[in-house]
C-alpha positions as CSV (number, residue, x, y, z in Angstrom):
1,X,-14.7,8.8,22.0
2,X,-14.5,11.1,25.4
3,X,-16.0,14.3,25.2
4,X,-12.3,16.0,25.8
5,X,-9.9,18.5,23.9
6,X,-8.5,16.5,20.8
7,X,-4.9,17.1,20.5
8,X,-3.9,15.0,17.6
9,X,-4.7,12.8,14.8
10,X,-3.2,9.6,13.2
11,X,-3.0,8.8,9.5
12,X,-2.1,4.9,7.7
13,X,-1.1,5.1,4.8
14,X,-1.4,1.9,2.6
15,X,-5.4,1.2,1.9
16,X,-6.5,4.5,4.1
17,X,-5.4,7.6,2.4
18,X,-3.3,5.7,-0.5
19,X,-5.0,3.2,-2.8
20,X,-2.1,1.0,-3.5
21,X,-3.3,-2.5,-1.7
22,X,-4.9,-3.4,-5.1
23,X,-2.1,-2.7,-6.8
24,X,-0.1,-4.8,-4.3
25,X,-2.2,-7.6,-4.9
26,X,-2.1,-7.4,-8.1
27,X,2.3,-7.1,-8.3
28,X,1.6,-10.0,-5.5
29,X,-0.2,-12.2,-7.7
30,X,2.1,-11.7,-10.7
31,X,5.2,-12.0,-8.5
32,X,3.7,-15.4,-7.5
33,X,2.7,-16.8,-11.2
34,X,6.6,-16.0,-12.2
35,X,7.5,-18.1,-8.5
36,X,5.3,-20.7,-10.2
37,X,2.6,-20.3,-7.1
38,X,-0.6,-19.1,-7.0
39,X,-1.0,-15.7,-5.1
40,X,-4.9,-15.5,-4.2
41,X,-7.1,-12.7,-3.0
42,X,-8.1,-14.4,-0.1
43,X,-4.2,-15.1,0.9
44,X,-3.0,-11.5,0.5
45,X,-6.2,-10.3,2.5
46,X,-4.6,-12.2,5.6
47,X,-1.0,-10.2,5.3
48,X,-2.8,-6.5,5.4
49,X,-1.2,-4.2,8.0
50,X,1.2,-7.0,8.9
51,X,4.9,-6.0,9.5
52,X,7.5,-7.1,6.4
53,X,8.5,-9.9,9.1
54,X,5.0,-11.3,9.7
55,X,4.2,-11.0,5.8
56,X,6.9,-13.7,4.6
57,X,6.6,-15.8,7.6
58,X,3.5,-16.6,6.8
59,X,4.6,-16.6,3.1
60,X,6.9,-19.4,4.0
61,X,4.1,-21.1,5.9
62,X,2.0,-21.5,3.0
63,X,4.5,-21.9,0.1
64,X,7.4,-23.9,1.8
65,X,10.7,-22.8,3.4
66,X,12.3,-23.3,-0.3
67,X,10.2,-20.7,-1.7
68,X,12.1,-18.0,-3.3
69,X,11.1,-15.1,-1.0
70,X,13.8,-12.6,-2.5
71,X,13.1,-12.8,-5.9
72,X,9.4,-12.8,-5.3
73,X,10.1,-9.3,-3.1
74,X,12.0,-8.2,-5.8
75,X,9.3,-8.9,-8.7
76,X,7.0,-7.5,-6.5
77,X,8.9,-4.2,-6.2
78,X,9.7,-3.8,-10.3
79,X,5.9,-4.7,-11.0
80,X,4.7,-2.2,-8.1
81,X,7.6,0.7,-9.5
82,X,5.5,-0.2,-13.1
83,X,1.9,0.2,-11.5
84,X,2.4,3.1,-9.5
85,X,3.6,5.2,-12.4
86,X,0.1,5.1,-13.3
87,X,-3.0,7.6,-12.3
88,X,-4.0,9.3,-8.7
89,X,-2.8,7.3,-6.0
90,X,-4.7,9.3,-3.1
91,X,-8.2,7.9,-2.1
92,X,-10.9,9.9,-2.6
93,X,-11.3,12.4,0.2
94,X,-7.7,11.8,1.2
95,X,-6.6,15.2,0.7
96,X,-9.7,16.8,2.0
97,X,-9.1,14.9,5.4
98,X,-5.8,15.9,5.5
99,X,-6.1,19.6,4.1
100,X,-9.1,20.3,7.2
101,X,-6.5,18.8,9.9
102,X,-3.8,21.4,8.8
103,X,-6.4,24.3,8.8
104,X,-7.6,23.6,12.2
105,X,-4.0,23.6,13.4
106,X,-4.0,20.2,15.1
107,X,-1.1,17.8,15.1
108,X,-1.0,15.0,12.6
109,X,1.3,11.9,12.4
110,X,1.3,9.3,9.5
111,X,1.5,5.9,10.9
112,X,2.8,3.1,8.2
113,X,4.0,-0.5,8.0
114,X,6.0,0.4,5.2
115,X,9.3,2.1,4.7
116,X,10.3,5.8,4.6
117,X,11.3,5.6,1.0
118,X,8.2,4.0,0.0
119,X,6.3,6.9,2.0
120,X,7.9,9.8,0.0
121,X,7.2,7.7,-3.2
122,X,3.9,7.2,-2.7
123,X,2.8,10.4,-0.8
124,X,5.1,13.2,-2.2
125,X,4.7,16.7,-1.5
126,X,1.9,15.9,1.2
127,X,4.1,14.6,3.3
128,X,4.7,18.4,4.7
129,X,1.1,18.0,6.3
130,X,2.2,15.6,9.0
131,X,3.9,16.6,11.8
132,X,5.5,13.0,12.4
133,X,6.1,10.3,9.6
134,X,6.3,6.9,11.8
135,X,7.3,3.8,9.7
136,X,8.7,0.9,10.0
137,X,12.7,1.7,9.9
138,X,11.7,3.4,13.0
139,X,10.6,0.7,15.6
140,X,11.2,-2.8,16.3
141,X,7.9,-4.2,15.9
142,X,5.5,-3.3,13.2
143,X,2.1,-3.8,13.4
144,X,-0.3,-5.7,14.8
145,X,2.1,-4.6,17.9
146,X,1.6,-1.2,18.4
147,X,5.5,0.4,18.6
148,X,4.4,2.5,15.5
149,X,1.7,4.2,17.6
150,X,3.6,4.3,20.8
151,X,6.5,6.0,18.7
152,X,4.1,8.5,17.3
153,X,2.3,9.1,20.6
154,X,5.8,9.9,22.1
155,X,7.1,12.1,19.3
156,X,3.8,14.7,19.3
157,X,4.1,14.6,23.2
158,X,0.3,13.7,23.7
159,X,-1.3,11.4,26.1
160,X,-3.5,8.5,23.6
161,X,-6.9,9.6,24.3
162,X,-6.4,12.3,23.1
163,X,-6.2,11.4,19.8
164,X,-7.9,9.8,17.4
165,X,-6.5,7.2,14.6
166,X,-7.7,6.7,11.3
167,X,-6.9,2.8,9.6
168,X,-8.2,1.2,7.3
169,X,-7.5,-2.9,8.4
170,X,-8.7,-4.9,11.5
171,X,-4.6,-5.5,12.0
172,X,-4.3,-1.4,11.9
173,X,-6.5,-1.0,14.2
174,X,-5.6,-3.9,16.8
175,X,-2.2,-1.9,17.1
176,X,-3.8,1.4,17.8
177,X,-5.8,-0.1,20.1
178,X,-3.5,-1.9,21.8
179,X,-1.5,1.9,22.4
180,X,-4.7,3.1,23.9
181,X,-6.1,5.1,21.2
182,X,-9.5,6.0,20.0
183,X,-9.7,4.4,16.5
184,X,-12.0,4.9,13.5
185,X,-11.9,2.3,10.9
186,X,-12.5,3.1,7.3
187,X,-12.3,-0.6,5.3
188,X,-10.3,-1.0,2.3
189,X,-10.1,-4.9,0.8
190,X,-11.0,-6.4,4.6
191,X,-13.8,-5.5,6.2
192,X,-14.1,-5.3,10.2
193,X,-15.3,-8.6,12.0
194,X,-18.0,-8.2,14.7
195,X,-14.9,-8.5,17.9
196,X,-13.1,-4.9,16.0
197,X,-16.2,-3.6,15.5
198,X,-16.4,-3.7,19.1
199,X,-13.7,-2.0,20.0
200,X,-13.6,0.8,17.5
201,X,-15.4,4.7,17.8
202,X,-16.9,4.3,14.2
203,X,-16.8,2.8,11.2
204,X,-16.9,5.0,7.9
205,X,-17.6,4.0,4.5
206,X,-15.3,6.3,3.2
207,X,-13.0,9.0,3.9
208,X,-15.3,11.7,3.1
209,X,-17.8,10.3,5.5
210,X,-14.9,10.4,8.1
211,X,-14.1,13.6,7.5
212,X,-17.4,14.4,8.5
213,X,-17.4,12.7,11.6
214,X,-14.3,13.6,12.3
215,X,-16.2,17.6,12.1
216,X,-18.5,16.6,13.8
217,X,-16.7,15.5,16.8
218,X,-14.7,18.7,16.4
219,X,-17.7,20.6,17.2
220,X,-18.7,18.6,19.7
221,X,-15.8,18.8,21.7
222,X,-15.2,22.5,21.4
């Protein structure tokens, strides 16, 4: 990352500061047994950080063109509605990231695939830490293309390297890339091949150790 002034920092959601791609999965898998498919791991690993679009074309792909794609989105939906009514959703260190980026007075912006309803569902009242919520209602293009970065770039008025991104999937990070930011990767379910790896400032193990880094290059800079 340069050695400049950092003037804002990027947030996913899904699989970086939320732990809901498991229970995706899991409302996945179900949704598929009721389809009368089977819904691997290894399957929904290849739609993380896709756009809705991208998701069911390659649903379709792999299941047919007859597949029942609403009524497995809407099983999918009831079971998630059932699973998230259950425990902590943040990650661990989720808030503490957050919490240090609003006492240093720097701008954040939460960058998601998903939809603004499912963002105040699943985030609630720390959804007043971020200066910008970017999802997908907002552009035409979700990611890997990166109109949910450019959008959030644009909105906070800042030039990309000066900021820094935080995702969690190798599809995340292709689109923050691709807008010409500096991107840290913490992995989730899919871990970063050798060609993101690459490309990336760091990779941290978890968001506590990103928080330090992300102190650490605080102090560097200033």
């Amino acid at each position: 990352m340069p050695q400049q002034r950092l003037k804002g920092v990027f947030f996913d959601m899904d699989g970086l500061l939320i732990d809901s791609e498991r229970l995706t999965r899991e409302a996945c898998k179900y949704a598929g047994g009721e389809c009368g498919v089977g819904f691997t791991d290894e399957f929904y690993g290849t739609l993380i950080g896709k756009s809705d679009d991208e998701s069911k074309r390659a649903v379709l792909e792999r299941f047919g063109t007859n597949f029942p794609f609403d009524t497995f989105m809407t099983l999918v939906s009831s079971k998630m509605k059932e699973l998230l009514q259950h425990g902590d959703l943040f990650k661990k260190g989720a808030r503490e990231i957050v919490q240090y980026v609003d006492d240093i007075k720097i701008p954040t912006a939460l960058v998601t695939s998903s939809h603004h309803n499912d963002v105040h569902e699943r985030i609630g009242e720390m959804i007043g830490y971020f200066s910008t919520v970017v999802a997908r209602d907002d552009v035409q293009r979700g990611k890997p293309a990166p109109d949910l970065y450019i959008e959030g770039i644009s909105r906070l008025g800042l030039n990309p390297d000066e900021c820094i991104v935080f995702e969690d999937s190798p599809v995340g990070a292709e689109a923050a890339l691709q807008a010409g930011l500096n991107v840290v990767i913490v992995p989730d379910l899919i871990k970063p091949g050798n060609e993101i790896k690459n490309k990336v400032s760091a990779i941290c193990e978890d968001l506590f150790e990103a928080l330090d880094y992300l102190k650490y290059k605080i102090d560097e800079i200033y």
